[in-house]
C-alpha positions as CSV (number, residue, x, y, z in Angstrom):
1,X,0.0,0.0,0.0
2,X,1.3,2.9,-1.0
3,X,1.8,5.8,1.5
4,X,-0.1,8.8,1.9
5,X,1.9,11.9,2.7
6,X,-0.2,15.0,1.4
7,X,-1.4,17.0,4.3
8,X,-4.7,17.0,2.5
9,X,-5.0,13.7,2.6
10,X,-4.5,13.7,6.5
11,X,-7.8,14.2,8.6
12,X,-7.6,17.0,11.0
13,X,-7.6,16.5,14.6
14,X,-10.5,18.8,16.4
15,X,-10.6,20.9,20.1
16,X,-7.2,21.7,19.9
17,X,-6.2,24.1,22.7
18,X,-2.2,25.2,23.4
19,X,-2.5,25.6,27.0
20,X,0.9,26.9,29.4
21,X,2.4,24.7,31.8
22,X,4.7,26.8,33.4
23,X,6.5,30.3,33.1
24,X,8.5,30.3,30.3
25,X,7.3,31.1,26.8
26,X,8.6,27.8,25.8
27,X,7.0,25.8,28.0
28,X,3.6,25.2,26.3
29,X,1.7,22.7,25.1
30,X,-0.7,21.7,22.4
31,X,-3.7,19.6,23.5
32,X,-6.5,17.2,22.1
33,X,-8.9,15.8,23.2
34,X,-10.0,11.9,22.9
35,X,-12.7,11.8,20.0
36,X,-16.4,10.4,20.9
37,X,-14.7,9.8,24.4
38,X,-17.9,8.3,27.0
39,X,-15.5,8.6,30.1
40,X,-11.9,9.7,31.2
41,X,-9.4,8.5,27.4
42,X,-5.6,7.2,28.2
43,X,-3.0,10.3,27.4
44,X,-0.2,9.8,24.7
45,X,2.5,12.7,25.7
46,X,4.6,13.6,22.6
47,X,8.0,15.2,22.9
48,X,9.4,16.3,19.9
49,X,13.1,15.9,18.9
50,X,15.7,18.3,17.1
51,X,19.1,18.0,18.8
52,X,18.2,18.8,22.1
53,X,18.7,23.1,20.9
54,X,15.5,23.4,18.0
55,X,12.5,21.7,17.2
56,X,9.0,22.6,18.3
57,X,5.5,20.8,18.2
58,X,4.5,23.0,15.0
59,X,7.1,21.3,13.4
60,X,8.6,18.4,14.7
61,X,5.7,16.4,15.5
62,X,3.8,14.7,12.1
63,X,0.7,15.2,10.7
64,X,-0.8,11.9,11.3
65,X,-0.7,11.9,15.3
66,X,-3.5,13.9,16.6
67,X,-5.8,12.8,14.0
68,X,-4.8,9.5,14.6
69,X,-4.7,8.8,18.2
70,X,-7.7,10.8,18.9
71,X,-9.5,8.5,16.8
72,X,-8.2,5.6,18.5
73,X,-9.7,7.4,21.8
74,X,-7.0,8.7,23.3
75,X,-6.1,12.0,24.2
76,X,-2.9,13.2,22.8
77,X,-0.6,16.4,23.9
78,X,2.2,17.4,21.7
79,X,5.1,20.0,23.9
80,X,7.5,22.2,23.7
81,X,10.5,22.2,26.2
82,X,12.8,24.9,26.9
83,X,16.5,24.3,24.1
84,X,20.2,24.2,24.8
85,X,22.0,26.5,25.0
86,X,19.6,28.3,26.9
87,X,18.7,25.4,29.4
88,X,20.4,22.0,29.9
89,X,19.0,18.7,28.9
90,X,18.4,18.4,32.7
91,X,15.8,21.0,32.8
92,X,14.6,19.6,29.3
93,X,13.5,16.1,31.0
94,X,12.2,18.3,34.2
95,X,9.8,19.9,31.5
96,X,8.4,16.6,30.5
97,X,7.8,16.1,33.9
98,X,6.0,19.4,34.4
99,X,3.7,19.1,31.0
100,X,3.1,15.9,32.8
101,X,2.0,17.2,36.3
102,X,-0.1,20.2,34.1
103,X,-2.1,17.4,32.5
104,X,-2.9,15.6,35.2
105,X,-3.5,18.2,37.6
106,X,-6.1,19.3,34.8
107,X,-7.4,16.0,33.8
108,X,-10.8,16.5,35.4
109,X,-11.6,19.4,32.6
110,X,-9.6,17.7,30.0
111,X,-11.0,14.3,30.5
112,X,-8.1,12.5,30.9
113,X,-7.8,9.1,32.7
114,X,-4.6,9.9,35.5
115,X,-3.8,5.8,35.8
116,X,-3.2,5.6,31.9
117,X,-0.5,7.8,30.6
118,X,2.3,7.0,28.1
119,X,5.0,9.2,26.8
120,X,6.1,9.1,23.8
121,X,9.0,10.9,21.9
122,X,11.3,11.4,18.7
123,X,14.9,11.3,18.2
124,X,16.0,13.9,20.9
125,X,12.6,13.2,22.6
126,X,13.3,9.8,22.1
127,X,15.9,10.1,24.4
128,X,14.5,12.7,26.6
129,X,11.2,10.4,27.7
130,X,13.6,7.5,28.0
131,X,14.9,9.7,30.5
132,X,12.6,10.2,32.2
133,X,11.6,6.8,32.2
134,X,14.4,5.3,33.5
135,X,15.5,8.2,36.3
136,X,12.7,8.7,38.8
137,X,14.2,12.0,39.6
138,X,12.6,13.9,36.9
139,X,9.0,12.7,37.4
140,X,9.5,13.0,41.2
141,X,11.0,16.8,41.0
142,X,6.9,17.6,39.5
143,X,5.7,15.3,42.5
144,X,5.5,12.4,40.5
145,X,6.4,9.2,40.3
146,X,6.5,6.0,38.2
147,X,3.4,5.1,38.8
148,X,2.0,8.0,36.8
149,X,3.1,6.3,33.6
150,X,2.5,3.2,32.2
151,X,4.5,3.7,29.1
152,X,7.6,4.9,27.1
153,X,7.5,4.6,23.5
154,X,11.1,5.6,22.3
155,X,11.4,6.5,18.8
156,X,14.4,6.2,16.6
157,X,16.6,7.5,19.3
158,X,20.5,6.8,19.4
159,X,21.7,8.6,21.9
160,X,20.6,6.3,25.0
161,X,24.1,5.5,26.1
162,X,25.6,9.0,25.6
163,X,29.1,8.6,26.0
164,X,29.0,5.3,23.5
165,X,27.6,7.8,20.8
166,X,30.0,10.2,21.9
167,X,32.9,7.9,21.0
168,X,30.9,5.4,18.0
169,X,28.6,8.1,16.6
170,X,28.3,10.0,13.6
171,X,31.0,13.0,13.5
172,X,28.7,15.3,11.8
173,X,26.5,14.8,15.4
174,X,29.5,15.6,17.6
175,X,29.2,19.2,18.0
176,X,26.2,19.0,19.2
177,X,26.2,16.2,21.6
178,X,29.2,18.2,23.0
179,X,26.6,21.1,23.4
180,X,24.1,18.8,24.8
181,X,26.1,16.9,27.0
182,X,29.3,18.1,28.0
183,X,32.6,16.4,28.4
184,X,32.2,15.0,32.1
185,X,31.9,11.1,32.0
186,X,29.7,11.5,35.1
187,X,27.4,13.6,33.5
188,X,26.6,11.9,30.3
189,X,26.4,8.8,32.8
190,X,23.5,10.7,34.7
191,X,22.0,11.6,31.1
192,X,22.4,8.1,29.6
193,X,18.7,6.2,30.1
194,X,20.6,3.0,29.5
195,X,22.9,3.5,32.3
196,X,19.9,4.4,34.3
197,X,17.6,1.3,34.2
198,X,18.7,-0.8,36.9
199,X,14.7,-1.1,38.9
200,X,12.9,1.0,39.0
201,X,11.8,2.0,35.7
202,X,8.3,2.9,33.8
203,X,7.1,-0.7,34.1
204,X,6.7,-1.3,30.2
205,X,8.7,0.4,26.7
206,X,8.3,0.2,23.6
207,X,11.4,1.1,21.3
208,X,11.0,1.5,17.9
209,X,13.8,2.3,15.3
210,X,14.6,2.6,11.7
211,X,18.0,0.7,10.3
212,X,20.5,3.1,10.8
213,X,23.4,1.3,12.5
214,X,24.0,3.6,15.5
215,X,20.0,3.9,16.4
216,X,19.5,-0.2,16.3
217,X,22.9,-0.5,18.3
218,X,21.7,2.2,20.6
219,X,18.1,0.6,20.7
220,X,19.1,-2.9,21.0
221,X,21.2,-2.0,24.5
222,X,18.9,0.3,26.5
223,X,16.2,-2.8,25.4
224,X,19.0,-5.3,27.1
225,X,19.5,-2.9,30.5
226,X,15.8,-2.9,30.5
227,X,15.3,-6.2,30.3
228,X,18.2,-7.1,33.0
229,X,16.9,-5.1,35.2
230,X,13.2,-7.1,34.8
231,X,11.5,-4.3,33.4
232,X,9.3,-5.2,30.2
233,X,10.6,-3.8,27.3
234,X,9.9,-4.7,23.4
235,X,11.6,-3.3,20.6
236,X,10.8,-3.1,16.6
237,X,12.6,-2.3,14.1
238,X,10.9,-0.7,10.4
239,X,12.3,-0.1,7.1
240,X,14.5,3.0,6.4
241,X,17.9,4.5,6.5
242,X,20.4,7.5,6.9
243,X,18.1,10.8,8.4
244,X,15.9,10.2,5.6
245,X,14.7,7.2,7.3
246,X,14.9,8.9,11.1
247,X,12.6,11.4,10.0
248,X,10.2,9.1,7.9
249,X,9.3,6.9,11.2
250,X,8.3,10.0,12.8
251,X,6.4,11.8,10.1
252,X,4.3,8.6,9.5
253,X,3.8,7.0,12.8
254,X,-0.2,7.2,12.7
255,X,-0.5,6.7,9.0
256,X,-2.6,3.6,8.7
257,X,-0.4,2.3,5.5
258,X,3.0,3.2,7.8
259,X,4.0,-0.5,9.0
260,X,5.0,0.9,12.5
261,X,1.4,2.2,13.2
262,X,-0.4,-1.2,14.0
263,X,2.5,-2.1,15.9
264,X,2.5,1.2,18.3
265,X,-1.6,0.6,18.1
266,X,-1.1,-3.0,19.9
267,X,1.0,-2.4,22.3
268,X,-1.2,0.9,23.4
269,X,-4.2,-1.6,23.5
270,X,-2.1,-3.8,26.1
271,X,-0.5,-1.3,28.0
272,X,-3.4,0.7,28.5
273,X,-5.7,-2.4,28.9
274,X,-7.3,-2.8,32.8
């Protein structure tokens, strides 16, 4: 089946609001609601990538999400988070958190169910929800925990085990892992989900990834800390290559003809199951 890209050819998602979760202009959010909900719908949290210093959900998010997981019955928020060089990727994965704690705090007006969250996130937001997934800190710094998610569907990240892809990565990436991450071993340990998922963790991921080499390597280890650690995590890997590829799984995650969406649809059908 061929694949539909046209924006025309992409149903619009309705009640959109872009609501503030905290002070800074950056820190907003763009929400929808679940479509023909009859009670409180399960949240899928997006967080865009872009290097950890650009990106935005007006930009970085996909056509084919809203519309799609709305219909599914889910609600579905798509954020921003403040950039480097302007904050640090620390204060990035303390946004999640706090776009979290805005949602939930809210969920009585936006009709969302607080026991059935996932997060979900792209490339730089791959690894930042990983993050978060992984290193309670973040989730507990917006007084939350683990148990507020059930979730965390990585998406073509490579960038899990920072100081790996700071020495096996592409070159042309370096620069700006540098920016993002600094130069202290300690630090990119602290930043690096895979180094962080010794229990406790989210208690289920989902990691999907494209074929380029450093993003299955990268995928294929923080699935192998998850799983030592006893944590459920599945993994799936889709056609596509090079940043071509990278950027394909994103902008078609949702597409009904994308091979990747009945796989993400399943697992939301278990993890969000009662």
């Amino acid at each position: 089946m061929a694949l539909r890209t046209r924006v025309a050819d992409v149903a619009q998602a309705e009640g959109k609001q872009t609501l503030s979760y905290g002070s800074d202009p950056m820190q907003k959010l763009d929400f929808y609601p679940a479509k023909n909900a009859t009670g409180a719908a399960p949240l899928v949290l997006f967080v865009h990538g872009g290097g950890w210093k650009r990106g935005s959900k007006d930009n970085a998010d996909g056509s084919w999400k809203a519309p799609h997981f709305t219909q599914a019955g889910y609600a579905y928020a798509s954020i921003n988070y403040r950039l480097v060089p302007g904050a640090a990727v620390e204060q990035q994965g303390a946004d999640v958190a706090a776009a979290l704690r805005y949602l939930l705090d809210h969920s009585a007006s936006l009709n969302i169910d607080r026991g059935r969250v996932i997060l979900m996130g792209h490339s730089a937001g791959a690894h930042l929800v990983a993050l978060v997934g992984t290193d309670e800190r973040y989730l507990a710094g917006a007084g939350l925990s683990f148990r507020n998610v059930v979730g965390i569907l990585p998406i073509d990240g490579a960038a899990y085990d920072v100081t790996a892809q700071m020495k096996d990565g592409p070159r042309l990436m370096q620069q700006t892992y540098v920016q993002a991450f600094g130069t202290d071993p300690a630090r990119q340990a602290a930043l690096s989900p895979t180094m962080q998922a010794g229990m406790p963790n989210v208690r289920s991921f989902l990691i999907i990834h494209v074929q380029r080499n450093d993003g299955v390597a990268q995928s294929k280890a923080l699935q192998a800390a998850l799983v030592k650690a006893g944590t459920k995590a599945e993994r799936a890997g889709f056609p596509g290559t090079g940043l071509s590829g990278h950027a394909e799984i994103n902008r078609q995650l949702g597409n009904p003809a994308y091979p990747a969406t009945a796989v993400v649809d399943e697992w939301l059908s278990r993890v969000f199951a009662r």
